[in-house]
MDTraj code that builds the backbone (N, CA, C; nanometers):
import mdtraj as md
import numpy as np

residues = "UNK UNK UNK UNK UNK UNK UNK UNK UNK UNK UNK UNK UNK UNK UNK UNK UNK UNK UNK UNK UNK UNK UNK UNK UNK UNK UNK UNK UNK UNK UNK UNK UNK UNK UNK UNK UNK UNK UNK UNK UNK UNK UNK UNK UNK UNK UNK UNK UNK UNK UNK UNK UNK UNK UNK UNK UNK UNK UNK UNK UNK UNK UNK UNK UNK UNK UNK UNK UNK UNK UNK UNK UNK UNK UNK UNK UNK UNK UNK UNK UNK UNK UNK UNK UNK UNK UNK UNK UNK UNK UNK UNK UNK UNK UNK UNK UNK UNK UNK UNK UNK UNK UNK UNK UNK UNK UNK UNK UNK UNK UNK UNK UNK UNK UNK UNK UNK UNK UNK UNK UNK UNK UNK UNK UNK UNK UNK UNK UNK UNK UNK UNK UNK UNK UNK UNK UNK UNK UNK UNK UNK UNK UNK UNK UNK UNK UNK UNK UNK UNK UNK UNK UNK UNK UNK UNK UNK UNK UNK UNK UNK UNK UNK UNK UNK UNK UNK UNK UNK UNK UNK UNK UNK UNK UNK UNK UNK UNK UNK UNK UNK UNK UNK UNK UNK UNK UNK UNK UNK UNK UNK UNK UNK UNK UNK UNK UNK UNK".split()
xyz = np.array([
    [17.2899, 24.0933, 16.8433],
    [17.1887, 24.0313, 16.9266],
    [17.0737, 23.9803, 16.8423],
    [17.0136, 24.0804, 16.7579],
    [16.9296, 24.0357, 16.6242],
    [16.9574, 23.8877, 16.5691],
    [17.1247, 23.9133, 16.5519],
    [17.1203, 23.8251, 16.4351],
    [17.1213, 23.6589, 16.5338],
    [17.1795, 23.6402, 16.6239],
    [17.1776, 23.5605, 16.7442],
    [17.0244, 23.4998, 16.7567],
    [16.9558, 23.6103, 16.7774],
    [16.8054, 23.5615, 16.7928],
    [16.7336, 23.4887, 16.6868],
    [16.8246, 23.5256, 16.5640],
    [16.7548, 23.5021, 16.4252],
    [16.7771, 23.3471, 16.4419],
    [16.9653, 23.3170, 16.4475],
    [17.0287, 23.2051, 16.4603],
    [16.9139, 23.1211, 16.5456],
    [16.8790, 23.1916, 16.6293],
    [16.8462, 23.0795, 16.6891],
    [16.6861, 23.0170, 16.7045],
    [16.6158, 23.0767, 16.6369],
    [16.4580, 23.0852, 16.6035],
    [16.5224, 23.0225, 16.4770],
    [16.5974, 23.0030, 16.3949],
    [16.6074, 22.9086, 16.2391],
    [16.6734, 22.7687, 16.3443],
    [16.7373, 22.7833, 16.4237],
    [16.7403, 22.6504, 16.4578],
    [16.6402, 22.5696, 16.5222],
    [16.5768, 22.6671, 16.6188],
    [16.4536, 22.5593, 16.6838],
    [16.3389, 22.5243, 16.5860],
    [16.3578, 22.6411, 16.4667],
    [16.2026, 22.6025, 16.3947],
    [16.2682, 22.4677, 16.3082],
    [16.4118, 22.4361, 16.2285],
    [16.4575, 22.3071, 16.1907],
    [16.4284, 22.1698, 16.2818],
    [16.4522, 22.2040, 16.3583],
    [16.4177, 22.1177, 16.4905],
    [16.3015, 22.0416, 16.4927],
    [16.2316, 22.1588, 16.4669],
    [16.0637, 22.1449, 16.4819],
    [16.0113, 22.0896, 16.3594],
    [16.0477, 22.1367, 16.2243],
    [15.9919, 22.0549, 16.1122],
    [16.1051, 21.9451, 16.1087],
    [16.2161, 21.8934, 16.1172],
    [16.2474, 21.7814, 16.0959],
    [16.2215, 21.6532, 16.2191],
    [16.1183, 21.6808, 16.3019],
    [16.0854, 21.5897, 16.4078],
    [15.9573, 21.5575, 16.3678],
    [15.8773, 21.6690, 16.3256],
    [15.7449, 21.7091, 16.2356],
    [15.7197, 21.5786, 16.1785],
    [15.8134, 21.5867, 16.0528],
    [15.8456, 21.5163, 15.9196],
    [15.8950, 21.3840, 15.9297],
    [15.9915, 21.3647, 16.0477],
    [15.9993, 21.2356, 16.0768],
    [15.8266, 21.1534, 16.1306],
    [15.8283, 21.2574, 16.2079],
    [15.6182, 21.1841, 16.2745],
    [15.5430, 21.1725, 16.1142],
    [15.5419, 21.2172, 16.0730],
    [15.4219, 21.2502, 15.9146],
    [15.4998, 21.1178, 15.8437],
    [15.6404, 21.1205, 15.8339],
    [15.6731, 21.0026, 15.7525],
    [15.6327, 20.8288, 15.8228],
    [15.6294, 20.8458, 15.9343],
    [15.6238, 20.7164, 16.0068],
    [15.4538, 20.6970, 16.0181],
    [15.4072, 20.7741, 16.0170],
    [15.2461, 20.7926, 15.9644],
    [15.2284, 20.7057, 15.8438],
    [15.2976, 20.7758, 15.7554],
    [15.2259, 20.7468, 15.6311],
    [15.3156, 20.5950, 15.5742],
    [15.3834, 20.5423, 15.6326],
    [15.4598, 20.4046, 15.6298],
    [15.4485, 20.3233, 15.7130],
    [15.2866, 20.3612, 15.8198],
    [15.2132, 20.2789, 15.8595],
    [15.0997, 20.2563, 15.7789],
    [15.0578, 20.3286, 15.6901],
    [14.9430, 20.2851, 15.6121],
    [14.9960, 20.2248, 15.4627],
    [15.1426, 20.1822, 15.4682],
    [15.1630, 20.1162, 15.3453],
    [15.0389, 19.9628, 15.3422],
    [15.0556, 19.8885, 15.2048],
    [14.9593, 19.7721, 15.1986],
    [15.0068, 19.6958, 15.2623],
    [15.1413, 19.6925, 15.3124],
    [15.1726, 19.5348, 15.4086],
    [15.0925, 19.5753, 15.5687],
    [15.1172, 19.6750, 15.6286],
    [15.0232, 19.7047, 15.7408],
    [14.9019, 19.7199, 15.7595],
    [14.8151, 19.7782, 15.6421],
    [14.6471, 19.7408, 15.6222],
    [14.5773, 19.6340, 15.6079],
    [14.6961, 19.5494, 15.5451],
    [14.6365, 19.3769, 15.5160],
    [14.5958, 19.3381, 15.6464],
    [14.5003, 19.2864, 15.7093],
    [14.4370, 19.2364, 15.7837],
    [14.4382, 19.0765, 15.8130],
    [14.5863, 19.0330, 15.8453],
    [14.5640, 18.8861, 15.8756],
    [14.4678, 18.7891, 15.8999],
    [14.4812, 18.7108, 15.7749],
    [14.4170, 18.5977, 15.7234],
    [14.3618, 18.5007, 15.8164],
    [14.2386, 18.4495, 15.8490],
    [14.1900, 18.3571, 15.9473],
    [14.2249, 18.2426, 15.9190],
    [14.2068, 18.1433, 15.9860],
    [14.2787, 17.9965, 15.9711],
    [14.1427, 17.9473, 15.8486],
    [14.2267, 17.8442, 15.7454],
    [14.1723, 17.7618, 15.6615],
    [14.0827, 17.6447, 15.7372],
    [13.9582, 17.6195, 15.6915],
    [13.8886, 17.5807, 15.7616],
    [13.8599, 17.4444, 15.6426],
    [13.8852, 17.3108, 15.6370],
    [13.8377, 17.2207, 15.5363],
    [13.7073, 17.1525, 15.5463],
    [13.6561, 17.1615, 15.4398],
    [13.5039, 17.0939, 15.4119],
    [13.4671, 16.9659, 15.3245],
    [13.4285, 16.8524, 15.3835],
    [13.3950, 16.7793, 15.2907],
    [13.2645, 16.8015, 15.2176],
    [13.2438, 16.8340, 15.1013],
    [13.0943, 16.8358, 14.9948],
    [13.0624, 16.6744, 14.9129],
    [12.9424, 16.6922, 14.9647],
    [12.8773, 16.5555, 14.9362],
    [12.7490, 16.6206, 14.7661],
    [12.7564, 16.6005, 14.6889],
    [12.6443, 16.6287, 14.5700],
    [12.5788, 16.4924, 14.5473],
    [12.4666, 16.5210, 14.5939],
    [12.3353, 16.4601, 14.5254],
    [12.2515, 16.4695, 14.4000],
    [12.2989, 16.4207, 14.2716],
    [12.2408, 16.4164, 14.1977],
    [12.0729, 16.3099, 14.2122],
    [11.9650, 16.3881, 14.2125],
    [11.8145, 16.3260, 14.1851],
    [11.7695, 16.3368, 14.1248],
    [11.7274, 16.2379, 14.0296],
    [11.6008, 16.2299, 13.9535],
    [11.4787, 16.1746, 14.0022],
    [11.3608, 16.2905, 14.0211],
    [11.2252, 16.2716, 14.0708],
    [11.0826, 16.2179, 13.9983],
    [11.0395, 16.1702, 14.0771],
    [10.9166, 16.1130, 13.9847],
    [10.8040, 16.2374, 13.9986],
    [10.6784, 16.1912, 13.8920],
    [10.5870, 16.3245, 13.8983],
    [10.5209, 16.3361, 14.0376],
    [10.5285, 16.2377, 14.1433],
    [10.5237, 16.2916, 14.2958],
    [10.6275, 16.3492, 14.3535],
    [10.7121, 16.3592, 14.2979],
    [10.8349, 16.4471, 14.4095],
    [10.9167, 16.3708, 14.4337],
    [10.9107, 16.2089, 14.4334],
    [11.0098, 16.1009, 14.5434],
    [11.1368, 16.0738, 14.4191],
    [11.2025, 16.0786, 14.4619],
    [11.3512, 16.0462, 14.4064],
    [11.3325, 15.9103, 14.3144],
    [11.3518, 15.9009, 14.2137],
    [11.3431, 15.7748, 14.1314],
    [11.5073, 15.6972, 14.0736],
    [11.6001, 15.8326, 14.0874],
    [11.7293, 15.7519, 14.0829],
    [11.8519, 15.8561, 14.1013],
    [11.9540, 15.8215, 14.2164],
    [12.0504, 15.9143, 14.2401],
    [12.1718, 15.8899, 14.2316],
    [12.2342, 15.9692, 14.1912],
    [12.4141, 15.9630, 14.1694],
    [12.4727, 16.0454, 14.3324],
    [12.5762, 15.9964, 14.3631],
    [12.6584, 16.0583, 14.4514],
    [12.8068, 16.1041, 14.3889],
    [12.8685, 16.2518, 14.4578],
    [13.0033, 16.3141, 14.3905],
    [13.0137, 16.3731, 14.5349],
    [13.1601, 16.3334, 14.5396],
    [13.2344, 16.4049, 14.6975],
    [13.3528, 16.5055, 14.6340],
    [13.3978, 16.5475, 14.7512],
    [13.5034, 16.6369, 14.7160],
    [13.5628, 16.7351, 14.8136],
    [13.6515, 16.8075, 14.8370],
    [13.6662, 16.9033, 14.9082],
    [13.7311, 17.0073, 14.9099],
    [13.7000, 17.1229, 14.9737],
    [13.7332, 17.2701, 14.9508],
    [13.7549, 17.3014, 15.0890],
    [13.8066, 17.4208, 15.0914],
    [13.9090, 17.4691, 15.1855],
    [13.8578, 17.6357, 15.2183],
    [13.8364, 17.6846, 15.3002],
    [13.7853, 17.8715, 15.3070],
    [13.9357, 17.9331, 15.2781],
    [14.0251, 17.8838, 15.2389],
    [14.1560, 17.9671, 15.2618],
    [14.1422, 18.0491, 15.0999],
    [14.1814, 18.1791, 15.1186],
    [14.1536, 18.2591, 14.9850],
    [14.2670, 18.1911, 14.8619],
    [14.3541, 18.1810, 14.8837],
    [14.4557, 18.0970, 14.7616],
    [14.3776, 17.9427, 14.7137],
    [14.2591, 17.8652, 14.8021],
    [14.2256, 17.7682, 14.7949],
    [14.1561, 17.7475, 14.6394],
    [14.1872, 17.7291, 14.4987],
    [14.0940, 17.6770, 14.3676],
    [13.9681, 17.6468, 14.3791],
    [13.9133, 17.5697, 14.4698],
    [13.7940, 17.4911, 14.5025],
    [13.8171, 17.3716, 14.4429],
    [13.6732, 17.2997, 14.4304],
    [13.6058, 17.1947, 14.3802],
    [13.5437, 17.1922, 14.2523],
    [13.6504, 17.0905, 14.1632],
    [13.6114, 17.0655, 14.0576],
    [13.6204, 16.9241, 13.9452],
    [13.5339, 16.8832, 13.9386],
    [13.4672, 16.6997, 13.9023],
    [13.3915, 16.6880, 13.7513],
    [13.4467, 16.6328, 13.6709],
    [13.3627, 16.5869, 13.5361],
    [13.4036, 16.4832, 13.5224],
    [13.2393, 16.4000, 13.5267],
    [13.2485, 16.2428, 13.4999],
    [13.0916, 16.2511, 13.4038],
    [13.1233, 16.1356, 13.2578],
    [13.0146, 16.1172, 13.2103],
    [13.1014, 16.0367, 13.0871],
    [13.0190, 16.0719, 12.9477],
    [13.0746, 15.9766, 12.8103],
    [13.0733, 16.0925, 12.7172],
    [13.1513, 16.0397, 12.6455],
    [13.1645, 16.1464, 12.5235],
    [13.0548, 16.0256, 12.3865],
    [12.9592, 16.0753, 12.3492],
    [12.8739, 16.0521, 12.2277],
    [12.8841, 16.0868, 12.1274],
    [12.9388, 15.9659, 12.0259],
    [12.9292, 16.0418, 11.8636],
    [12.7902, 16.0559, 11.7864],
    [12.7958, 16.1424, 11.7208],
    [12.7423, 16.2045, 11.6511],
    [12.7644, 16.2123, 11.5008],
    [12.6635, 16.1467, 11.4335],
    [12.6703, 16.1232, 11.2773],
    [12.6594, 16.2984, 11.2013],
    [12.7432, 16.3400, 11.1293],
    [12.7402, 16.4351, 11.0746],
    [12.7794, 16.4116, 10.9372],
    [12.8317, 16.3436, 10.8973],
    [12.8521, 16.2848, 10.7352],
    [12.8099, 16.1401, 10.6868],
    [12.7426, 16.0920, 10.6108],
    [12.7220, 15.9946, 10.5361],
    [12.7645, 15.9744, 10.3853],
    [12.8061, 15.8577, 10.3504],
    [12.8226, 15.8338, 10.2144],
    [12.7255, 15.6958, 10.1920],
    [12.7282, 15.6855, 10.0582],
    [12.6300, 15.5231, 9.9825],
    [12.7568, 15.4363, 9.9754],
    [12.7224, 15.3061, 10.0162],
    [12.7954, 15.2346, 9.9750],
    [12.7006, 15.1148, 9.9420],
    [12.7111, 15.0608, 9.8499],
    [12.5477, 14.9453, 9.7490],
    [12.4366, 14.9805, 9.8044],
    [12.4151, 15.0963, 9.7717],
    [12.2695, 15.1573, 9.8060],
    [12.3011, 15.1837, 9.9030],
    [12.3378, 15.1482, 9.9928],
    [12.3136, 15.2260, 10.1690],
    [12.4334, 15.2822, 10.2017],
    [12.3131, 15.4048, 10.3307],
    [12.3987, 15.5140, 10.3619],
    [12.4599, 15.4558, 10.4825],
    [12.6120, 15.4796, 10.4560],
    [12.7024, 15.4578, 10.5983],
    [12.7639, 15.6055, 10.6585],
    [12.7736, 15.5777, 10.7743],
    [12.7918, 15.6828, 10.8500],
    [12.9851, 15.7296, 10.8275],
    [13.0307, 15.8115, 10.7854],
    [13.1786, 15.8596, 10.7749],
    [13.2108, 15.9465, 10.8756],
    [13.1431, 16.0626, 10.9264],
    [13.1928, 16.1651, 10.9665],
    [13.1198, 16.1615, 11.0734],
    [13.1799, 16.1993, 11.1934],
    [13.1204, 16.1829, 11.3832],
    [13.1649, 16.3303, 11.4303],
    [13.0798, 16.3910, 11.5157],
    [13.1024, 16.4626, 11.6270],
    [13.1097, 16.4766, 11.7216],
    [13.1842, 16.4298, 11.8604],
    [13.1118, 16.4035, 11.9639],
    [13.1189, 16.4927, 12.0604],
    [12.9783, 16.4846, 12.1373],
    [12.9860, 16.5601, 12.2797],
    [13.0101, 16.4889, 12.4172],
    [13.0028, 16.6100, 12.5123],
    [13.0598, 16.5208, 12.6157],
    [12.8743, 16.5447, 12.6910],
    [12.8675, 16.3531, 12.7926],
    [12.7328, 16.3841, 12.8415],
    [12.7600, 16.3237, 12.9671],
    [12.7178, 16.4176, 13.0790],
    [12.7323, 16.3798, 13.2264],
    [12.7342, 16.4816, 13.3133],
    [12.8153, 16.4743, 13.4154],
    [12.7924, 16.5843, 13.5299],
    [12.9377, 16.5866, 13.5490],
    [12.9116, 16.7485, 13.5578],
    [13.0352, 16.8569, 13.5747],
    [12.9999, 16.9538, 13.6944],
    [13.0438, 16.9961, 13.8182],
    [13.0254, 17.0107, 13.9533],
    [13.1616, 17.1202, 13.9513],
    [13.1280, 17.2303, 13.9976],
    [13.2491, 17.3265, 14.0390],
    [13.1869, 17.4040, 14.1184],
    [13.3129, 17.3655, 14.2590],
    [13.2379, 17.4844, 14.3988],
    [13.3776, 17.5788, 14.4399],
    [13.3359, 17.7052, 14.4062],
    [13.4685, 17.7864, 14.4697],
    [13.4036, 17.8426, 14.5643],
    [13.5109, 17.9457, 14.6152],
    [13.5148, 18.0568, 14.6652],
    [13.4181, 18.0084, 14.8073],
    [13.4877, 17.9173, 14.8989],
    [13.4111, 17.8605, 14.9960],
    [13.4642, 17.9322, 15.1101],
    [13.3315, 18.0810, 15.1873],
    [13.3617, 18.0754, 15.2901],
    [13.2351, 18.0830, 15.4029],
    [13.3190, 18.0470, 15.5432],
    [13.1627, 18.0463, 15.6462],
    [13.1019, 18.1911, 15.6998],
    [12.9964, 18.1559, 15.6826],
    [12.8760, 18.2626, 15.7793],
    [12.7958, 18.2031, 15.8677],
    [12.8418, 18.2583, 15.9649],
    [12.8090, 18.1903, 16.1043],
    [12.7927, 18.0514, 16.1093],
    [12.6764, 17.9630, 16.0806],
    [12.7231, 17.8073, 16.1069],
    [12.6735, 17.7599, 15.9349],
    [12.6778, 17.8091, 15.8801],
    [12.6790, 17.8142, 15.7586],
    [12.7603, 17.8081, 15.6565],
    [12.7569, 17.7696, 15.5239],
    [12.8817, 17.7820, 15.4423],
    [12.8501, 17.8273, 15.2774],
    [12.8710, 17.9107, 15.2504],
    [12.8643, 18.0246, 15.1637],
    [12.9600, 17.9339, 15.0139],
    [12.9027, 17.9474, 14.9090],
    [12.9848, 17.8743, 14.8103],
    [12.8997, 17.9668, 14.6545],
    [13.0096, 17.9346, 14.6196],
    [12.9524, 17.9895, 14.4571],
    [12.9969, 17.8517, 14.3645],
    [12.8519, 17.8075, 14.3213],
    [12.8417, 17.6906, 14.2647],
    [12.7658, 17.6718, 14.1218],
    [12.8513, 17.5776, 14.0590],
    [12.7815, 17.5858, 13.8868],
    [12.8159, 17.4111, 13.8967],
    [12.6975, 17.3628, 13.8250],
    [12.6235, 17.2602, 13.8262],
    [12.5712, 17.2007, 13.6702],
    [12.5987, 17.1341, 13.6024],
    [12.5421, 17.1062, 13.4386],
    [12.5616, 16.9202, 13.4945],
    [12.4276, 16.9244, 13.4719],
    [12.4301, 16.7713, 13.4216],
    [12.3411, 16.7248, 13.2869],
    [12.3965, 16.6539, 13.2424],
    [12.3174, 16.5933, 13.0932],
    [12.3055, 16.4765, 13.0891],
    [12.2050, 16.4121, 12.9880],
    [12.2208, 16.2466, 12.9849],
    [12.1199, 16.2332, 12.8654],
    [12.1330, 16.1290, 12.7721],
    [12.0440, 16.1062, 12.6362],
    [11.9339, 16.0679, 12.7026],
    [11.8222, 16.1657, 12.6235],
    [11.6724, 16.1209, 12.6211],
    [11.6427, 15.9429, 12.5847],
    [11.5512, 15.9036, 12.6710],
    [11.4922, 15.7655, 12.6364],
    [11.3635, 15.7699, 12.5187],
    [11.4723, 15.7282, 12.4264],
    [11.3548, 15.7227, 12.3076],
    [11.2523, 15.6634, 12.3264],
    [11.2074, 15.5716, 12.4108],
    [11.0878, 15.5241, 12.4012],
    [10.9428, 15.6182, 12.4777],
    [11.0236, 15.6799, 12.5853],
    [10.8887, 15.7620, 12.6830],
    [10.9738, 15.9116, 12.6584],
    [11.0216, 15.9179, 12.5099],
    [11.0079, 16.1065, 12.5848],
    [10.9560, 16.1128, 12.3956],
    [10.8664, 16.2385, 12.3825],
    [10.7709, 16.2838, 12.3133],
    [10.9018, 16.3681, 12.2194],
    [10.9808, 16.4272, 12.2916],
    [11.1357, 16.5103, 12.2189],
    [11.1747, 16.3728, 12.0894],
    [11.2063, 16.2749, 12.1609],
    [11.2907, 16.1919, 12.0912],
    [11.2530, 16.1306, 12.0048],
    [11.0945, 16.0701, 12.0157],
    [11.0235, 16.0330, 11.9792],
    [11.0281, 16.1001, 11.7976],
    [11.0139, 16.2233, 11.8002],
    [10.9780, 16.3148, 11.6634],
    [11.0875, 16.3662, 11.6294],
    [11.2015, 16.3341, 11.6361],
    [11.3677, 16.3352, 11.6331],
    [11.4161, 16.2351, 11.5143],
    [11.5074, 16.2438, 11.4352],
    [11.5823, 16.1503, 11.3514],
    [11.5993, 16.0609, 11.4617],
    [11.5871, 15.9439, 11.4006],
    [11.6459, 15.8212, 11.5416],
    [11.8110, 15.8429, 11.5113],
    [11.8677, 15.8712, 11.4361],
    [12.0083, 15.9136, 11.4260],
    [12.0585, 15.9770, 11.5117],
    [11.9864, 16.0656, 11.5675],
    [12.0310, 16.2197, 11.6350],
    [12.0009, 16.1915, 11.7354],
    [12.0267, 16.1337, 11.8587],
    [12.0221, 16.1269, 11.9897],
    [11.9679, 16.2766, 12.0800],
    [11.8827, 16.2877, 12.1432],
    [11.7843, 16.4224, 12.2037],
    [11.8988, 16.4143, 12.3628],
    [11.9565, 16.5033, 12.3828],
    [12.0197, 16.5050, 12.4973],
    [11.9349, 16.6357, 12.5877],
    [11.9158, 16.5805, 12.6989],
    [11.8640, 16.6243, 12.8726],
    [11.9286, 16.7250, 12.8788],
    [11.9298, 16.8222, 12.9135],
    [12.0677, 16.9488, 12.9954],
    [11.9595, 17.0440, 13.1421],
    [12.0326, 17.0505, 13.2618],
    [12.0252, 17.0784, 13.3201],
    [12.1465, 17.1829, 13.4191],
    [12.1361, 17.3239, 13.3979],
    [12.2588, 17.3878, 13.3821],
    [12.2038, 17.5093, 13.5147],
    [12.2960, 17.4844, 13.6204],
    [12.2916, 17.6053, 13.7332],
    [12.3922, 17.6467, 13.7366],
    [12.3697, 17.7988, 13.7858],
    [12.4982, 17.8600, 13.8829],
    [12.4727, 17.9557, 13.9214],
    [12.5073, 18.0036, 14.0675],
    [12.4476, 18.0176, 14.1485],
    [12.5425, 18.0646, 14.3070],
    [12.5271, 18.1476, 14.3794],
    [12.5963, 18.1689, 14.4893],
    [12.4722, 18.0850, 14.6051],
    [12.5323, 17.9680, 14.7023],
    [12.4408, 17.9405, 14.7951],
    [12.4983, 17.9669, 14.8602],
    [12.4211, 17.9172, 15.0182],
    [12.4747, 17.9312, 15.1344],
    [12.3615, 17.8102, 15.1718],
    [12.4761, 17.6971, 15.2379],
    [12.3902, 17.5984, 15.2981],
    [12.4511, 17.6008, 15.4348],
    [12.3449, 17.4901, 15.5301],
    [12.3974, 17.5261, 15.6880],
    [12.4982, 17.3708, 15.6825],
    [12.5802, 17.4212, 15.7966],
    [12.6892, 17.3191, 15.7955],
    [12.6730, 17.1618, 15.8742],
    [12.6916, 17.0356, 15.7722],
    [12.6231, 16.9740, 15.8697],
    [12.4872, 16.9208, 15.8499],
    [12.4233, 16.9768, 15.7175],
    [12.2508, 16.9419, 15.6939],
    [12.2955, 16.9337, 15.5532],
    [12.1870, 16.8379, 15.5473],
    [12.1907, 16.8349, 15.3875],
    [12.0768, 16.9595, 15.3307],
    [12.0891, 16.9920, 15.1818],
    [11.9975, 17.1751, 15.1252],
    [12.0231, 17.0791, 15.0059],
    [11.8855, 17.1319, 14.9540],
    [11.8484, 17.1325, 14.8367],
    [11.9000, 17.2131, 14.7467],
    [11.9734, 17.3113, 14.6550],
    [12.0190, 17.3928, 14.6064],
    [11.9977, 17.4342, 14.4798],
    [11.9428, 17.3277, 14.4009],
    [11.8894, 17.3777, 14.2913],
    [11.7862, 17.2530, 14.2467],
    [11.6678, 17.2821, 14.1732],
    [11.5824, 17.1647, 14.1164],
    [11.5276, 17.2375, 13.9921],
    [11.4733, 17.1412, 13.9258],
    [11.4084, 17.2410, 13.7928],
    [11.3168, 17.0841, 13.7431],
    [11.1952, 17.0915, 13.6734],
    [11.1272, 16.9912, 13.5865],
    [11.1881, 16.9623, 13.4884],
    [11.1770, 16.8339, 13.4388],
    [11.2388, 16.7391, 13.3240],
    [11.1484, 16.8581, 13.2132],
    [11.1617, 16.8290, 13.0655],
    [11.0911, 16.9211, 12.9929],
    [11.0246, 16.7903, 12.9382],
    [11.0648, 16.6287, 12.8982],
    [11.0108, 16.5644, 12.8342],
    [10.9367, 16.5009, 12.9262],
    [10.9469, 16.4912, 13.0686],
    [10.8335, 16.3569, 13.1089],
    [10.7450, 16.4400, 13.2453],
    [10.7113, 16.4100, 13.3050],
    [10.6605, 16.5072, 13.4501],
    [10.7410, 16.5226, 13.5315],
    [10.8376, 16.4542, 13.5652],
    [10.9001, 16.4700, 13.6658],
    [10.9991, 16.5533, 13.7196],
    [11.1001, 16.5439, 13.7498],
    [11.1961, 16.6479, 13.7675],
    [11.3453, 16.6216, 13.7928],
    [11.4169, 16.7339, 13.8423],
    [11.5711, 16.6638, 13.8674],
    [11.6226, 16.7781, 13.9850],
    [11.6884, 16.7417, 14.1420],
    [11.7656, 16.8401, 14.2095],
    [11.9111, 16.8089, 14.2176],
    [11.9467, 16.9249, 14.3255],
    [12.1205, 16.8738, 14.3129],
    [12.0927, 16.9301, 14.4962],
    [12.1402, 16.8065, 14.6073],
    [12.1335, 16.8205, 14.7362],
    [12.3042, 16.8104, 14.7381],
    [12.3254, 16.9228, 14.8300],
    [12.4385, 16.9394, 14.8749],
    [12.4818, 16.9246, 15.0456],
    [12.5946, 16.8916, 15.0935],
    [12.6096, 16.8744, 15.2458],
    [12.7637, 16.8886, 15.2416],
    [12.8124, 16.9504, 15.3414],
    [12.8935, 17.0007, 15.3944],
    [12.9651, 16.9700, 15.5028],
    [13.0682, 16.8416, 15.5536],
    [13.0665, 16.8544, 15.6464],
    [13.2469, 16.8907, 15.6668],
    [13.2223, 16.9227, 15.8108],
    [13.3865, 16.9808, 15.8483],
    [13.4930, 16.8650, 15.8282],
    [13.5752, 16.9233, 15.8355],
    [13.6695, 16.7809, 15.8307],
    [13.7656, 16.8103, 15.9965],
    [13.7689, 16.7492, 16.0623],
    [13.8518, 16.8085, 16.1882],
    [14.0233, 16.7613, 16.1532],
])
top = md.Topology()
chain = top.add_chain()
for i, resn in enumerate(residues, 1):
    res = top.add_residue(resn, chain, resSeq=i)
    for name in ("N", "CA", "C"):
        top.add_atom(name, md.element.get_by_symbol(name[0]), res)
traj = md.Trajectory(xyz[None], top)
């Protein structure tokens, strides 16, 4: 009778941990990473408009470039990325030839605007971007004081270099970054706008 009772208290308690163990396993192969991932919201596309300005020592815009482009909120999306300008040589070797020095040896850089917007997503009617910004362009030897006291050989190049996480509203044009010229009074921004694409 013992042993009957034994039999049969080892079977219900098997019972009991292998139903257990099935629940604990189906638990824990709901929290694998394919079930925590949190499905992805729909890709949302943006057209970006960049305003390159150059300001006079009142504030008013004295001459602007335009750069378009577009980015996407979807996380696999690269972003936005644009380089347009000239590549400038640069005298770095001379030799004599009947008395005079001729130029042999060049270096050149690159001078213009380079624009990269990733990682584009929205907050509330807003649009969230992490943005880096360099524009350059040769000093005017005649009105900048830099160039002026410079080898006339050596060309004085401008640089204007952001980066930066914004958030502009969607739909308006934002100012996003500005800074003063260093050679004349005036200054330089970069206006950005955003609009949806339907």
């Amino acid at each position: 009778m013992r042993k009957t009772a034994q039999i049969t208290l080892t079977c219900c308690f098997a019972v009991l941990v292998s139903s257990w163990g099935g629940k604990v396993f189906a638990q824990e192969s709901d929290k694998s990473p394919e079930a925590a991932k949190a499905p992805e919201p729909p890709a949302h596309f943006y057209h970006l408009e960049f305003l390159v300005q150059e300001t006079g020592p009142d504030g008013k815009p004295t001459n602007s470039r335009t750069y378009s482009g577009t980015v996407s909120t979807s996380r696999t999306d690269r972003g936005f990325s644009m380089r347009t300008g000239s590549r400038v040589p640069i005298v770095t070797g001379m030799t004599s030839v009947d008395n005079k020095n001729m130029p042999v040896q060049f270096q050149y850089i690159d001078v213009g605007v380079s624009i990269d917007a990733r990682d584009a997503r929205e907050t509330g009617d807003k649009l969230a971007l992490s943005l880096n910004a360099d524009i350059s362009s040769l000093a005017d030897p005649a009105g900048s004081a830099i160039a002026s006291s410079a080898n006339n050989s050596a060309p004085v190049v401008r640089q204007n270099k952001w980066q930066a996480g914004v958030l502009i509203p969607i739909g308006k044009s934002a100012v996003v970054f500005t800074s003063d010229v260093l050679d004349s009074k005036g200054g330089m921004q970069l206006v950005v706008t955003a609009t949806p694409i339907r």
